[in-house]
NUNU-116096 format. One record per residue: residue in three letters; x, y, z of N, C-alpha, C, O in turn. Coordinates in steps of 0.2 Angstrom, whole numbers, plus 5000, padded with zeros to 4 digits. Layout:
<nodes>
alaXYZXYZXYZXYZ ...
</nodes>
This chain:
<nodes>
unk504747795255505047785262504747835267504647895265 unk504447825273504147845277504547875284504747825286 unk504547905286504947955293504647965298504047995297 unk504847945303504247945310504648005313505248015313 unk504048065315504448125318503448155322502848145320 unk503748195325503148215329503148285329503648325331 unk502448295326502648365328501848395332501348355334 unk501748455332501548475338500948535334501048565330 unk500348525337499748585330499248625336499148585341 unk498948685335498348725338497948685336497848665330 unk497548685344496748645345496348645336496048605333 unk496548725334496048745326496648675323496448615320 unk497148685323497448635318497148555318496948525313 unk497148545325497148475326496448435324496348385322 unk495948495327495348495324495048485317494548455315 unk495448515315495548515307495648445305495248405302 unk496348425306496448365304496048305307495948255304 unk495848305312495348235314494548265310494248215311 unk494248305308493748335305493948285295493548245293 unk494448305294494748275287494648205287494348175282 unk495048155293495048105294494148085296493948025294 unk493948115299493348095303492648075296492248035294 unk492848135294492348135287492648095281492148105277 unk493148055279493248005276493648055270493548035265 unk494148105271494248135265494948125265495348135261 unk495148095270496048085272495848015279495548015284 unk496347955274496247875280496647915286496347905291 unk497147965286497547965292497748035293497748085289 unk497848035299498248145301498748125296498948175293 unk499148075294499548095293499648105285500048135281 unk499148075284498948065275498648155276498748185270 unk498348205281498348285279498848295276499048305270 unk499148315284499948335285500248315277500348365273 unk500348255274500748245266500448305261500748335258 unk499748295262499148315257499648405256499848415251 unk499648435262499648485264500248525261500248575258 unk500948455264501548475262501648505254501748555251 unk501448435251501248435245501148485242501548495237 unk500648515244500348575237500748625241500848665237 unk500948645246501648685248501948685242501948735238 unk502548615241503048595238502548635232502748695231 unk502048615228501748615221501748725221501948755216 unk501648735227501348815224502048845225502248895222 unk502648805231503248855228503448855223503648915221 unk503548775219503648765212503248815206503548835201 unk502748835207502348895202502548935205502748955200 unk502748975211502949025210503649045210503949095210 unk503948985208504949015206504649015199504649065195 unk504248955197503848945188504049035188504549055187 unk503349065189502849125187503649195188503849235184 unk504049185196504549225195504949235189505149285187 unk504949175187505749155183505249185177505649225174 unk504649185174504549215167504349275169504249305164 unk504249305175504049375175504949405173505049445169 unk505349375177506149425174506149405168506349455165 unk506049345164506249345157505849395154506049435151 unk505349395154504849455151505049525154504949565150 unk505349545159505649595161506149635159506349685160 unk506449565157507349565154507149585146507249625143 unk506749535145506449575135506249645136506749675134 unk505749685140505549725139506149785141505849845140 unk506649785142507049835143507249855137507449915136 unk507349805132507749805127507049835122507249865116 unk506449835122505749855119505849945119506049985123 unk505549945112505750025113504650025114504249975113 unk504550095118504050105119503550095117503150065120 unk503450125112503150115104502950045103502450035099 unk503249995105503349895102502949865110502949815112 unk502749925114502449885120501749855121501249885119 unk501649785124501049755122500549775127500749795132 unk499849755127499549735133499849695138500249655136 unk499549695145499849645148499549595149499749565154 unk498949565147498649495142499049465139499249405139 unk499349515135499949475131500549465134500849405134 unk500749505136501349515139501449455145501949445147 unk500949435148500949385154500749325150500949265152 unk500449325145500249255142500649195140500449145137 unk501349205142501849165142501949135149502049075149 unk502049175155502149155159501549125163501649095168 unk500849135160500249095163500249015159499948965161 unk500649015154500648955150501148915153501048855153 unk501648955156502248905159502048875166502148815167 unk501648915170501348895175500748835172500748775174 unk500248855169499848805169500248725165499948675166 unk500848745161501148665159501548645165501548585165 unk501748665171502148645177501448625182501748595187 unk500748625182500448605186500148555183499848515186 unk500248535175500048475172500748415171500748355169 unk501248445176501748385176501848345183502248295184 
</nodes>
């Protein structure tokens, strides 16, 4: 379903999107503008992702006696894995 609303952009904005348009990469300003919103919506979703496992790794490692601590290659290799399965869905 589609929503008719108006909104309002700097010359560099508008520029931008008839430049998109103009060059065949987007039929319409308003297929940008989605294009836009879009990977918005996509990169908040990776980052509550990438939050939410940096606490869960935060919340293990409190309970880590000093001695059991890993690199942080590994220690992130879990929340690079959640991240890259949430941009394959």
């Amino acid at each position: 379903m589609s929503v008719k609303t108006t909104l309002s952009f700097t010359e560099r904005h508008h520029g931008f999107l008839l430049a998109k348009v103009r060059d065949g990469i987007f039929a319409t300003q308003s297929a940008v503008v989605a294009a836009a919103v879009e990977q918005m919506i996509q990169d908040e979703a990776e980052r509550e992702v990438a939050l939410s496992a940096l606490a869960d790794e935060i919340r293990e490692r409190v309970h880590t006696p000093r001695s059991d601590y890993v690199d942080q290659e590994r220690a992130f290799a879990s929340a690079r894995a959640r991240i890259g399965a949430s941009r394959k869905q």
